[in-house]
N, C-alpha and C positions, 0 to 999 in steps of 0.2 A: 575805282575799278579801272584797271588797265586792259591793252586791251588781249593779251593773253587771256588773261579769266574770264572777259568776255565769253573770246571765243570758246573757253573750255567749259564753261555754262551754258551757251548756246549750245556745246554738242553734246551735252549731258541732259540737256531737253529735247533736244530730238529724238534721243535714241532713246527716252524713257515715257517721252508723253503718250503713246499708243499700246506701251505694251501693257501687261497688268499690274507693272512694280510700282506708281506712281513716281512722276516726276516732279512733283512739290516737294515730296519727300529728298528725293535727292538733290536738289535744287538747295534744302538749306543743308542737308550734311556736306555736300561739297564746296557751299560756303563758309562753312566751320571751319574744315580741314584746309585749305586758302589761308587762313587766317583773316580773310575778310568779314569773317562774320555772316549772317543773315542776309541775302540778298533785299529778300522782304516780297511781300503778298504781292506788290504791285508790278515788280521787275518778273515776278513768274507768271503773273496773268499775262502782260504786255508779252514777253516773251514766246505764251503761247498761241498768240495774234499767227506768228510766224509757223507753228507745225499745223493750225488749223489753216491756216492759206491753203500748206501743203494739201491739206483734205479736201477743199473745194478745188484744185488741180487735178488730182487725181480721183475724185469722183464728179468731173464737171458733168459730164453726158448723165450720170444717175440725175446728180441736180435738177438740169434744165431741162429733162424730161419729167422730173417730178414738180416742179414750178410749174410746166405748160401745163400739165394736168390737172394740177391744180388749180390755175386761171379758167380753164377750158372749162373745168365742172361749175366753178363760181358764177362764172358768166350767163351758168343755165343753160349749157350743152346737150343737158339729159333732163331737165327741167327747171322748176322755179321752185318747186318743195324746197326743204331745209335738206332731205335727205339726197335728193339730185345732187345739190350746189355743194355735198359733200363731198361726192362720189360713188354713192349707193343707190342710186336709182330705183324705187317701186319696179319690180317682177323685171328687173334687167341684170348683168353682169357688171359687180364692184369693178370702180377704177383703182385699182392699187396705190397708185403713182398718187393719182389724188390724197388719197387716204394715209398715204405715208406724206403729204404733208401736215395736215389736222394734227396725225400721232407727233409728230416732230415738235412740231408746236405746245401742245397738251403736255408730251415728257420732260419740255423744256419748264412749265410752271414751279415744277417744285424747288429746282435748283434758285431760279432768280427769288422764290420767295422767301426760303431758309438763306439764301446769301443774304440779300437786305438785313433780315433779322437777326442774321447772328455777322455782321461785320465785322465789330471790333474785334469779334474773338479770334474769326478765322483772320486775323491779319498779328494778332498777338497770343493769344492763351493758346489758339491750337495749334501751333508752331512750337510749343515743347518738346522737345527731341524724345524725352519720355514716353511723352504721349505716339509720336510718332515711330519709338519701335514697336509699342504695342499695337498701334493698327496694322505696321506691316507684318509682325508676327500672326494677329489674328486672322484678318481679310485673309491674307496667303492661306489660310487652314481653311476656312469660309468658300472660298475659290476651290481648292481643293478637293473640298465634301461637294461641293456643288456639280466638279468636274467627271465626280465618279457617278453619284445617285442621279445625276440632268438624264432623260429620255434622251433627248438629242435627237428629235424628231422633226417639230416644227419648222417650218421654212418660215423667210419673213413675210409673205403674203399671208400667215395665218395669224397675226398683229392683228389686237383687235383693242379698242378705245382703255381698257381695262389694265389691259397690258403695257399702255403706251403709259400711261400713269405712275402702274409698276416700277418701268424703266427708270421712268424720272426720279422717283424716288432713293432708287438704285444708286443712281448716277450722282442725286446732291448728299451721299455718305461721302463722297470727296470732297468737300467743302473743309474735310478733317485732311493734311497732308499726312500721309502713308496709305492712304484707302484705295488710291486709284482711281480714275474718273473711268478709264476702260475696264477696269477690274471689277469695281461696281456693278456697273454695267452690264459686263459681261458674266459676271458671278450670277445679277438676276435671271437675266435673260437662260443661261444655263439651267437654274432651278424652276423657270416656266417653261421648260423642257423644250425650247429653242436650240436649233443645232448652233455649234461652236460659230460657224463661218457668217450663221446670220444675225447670233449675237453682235460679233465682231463688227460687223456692217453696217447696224444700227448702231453701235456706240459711236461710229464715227460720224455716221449723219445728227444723231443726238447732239453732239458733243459740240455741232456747230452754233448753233443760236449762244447756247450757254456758254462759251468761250469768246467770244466775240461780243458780245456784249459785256463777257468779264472783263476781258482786256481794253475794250475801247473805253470803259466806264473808271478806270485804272489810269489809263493814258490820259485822259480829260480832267481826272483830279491832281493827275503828281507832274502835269506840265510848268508848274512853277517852281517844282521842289527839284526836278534833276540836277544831282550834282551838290546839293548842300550835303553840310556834314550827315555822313552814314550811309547817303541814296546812292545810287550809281547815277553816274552821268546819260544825257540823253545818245551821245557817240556809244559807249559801251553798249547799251540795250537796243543800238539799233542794231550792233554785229552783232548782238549774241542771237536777235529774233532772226537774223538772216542767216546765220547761221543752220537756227535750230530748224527753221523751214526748207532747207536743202536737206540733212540730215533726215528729217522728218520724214520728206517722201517718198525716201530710200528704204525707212523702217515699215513705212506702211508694204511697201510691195513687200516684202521677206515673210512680215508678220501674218498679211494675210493667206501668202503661200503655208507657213508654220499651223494653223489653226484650223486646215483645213485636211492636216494629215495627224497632226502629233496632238499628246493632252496638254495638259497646263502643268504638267507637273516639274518639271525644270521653274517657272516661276515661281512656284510655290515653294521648293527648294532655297530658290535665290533670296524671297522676300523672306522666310528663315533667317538663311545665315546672316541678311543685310539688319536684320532685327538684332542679332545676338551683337555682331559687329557695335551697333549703334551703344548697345547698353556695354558694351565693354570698354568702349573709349569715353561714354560717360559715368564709371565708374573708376576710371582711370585717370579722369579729370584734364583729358586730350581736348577735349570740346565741349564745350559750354550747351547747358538743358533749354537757356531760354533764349530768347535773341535780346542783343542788345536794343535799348530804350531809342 
């Protein structure tokens, strides 16, 4: 990998990893179309190290207000019960802050456990380009229904332990590239009648435990492979993550302006025609269904 493709995979994951079109998905068809082939599961988790940076940038003050509050209930602020040191205090007013870290945590469960279990696949079998115009044709329709029927009521302080669960489970149907980890996300959250902006808001806090431990679990196994035949080099994947983390935090501002006024239906549109697109050059025999060994 030179470092053109780099850079052009770096910016093909920024400007895809937040929105609801999945950027795994695009990540291996624009390695197709390169002629490079498959960048591979490990180069797009690593890669995503750098749009999640972007997300603890641009929600530092949420963070480190939800951290302190978190510390501050732990410590027995409001008592020493189990339900204090949560943030729910006997006969007092919930800590939010607190409690959106517990949920953070809790929705983060399902991904790291369905990831362990199902590794080998998501790193080869569900990497089928096949496979993967049918999630982004499906999900896109899934998002869609979800966009119309969602109440679109709920604010994120009405998150409650049940829900945070919900999410997680939500969020690891991206374990499949085309699903989306925002799209997920945001599809559940939409259908547990969560307005669009706090869906949105939660999949990016969500997104951090589960991304960062993808990537750095990623980084720690293929530090001896960067660069043999087929990997990309460790130079290449370090422009394309710095890349995709400038890029990233330029998408986050637009996007969450976008969600807060307009539907999903442009995505839904796009994760369509990118479905049709996919199965047309794989029946045209342009780009290869499975990655190379």
């Amino acid at each position: 990998m030179g470092a053109g493709e780099a850079i052009l995979l770096g910016l093909v994951q920024g400007l895809t990893e937040f929105l609801p079109v999945s950027s795994s998905a695009h990540l291996r068809i624009v390695g197709e179309l390169t002629g490079h082939g498959d960048p591979g599961a490990a180069f797009t988790a690593i890669t995503q190290l750098g749009t999640e940076t972007a997300v603890i940038l641009y929600f530092r003050r949420d963070i480190a207000r939800i951290v302190s509050a978190w510390w501050h209930a732990l410590r027995g602020a409001y008592g020493t019960d189990w339900r204090s040191r949560a943030g729910m205090p006997p006969g007092g007013d919930k800590d939010h802050d607190a409690l959106m870290a517990w949920f953070i945590a809790l929705g983060s469960v399902p991904i790291v456990v369905l990831g362990l279990l199902f590794q080998d696949s998501i790193e080869h079998a569900f990497r089928n380009l096949w496979l993967v115009a049918l999630t982004l044709a499906g999900f896109g329709l899934v998002l869609g229904w979800a966009d119309k029927v969602g109440t679109k009521r709920k604010p994120l302080e009405d998150l409650a332990a049940p829900d945070a669960v919900k999410f997680g489970l939500w969020q690891a149907l991206a374990l499949v590239p085309g699903v989306s980890r925002s799209g997920g996300t945001i599809t559940g959250g939409l259908l547990m009648g969560f307005t669009r902006e706090a869906a949105a808001r939660y999949s990016f806090l969500l997104a951090i435990p589960a991304v960062f431990g993808s990537g750095l679990f990623q980084l720690a196994k293929s530090v001896g492979d960067f660069g043999t035949a087929g990997t990309p080099g460790f130079g290449p994947t370090v422009l394309a993550t710095l890349v995709a983390f400038v890029v990233g935090y330029l998408v986050i501002i637009v996007f969450l302006k976008i969600v807060s006024t307009f539907s999903y239906k442009p995505f839904v549109y796009y994760r369509l025609g990118l479905a049709a697109l996919v199965v047309l050059l794989l029946v045209t025999k342009v780009i290869d269904a499975n990655p190379a060994s």
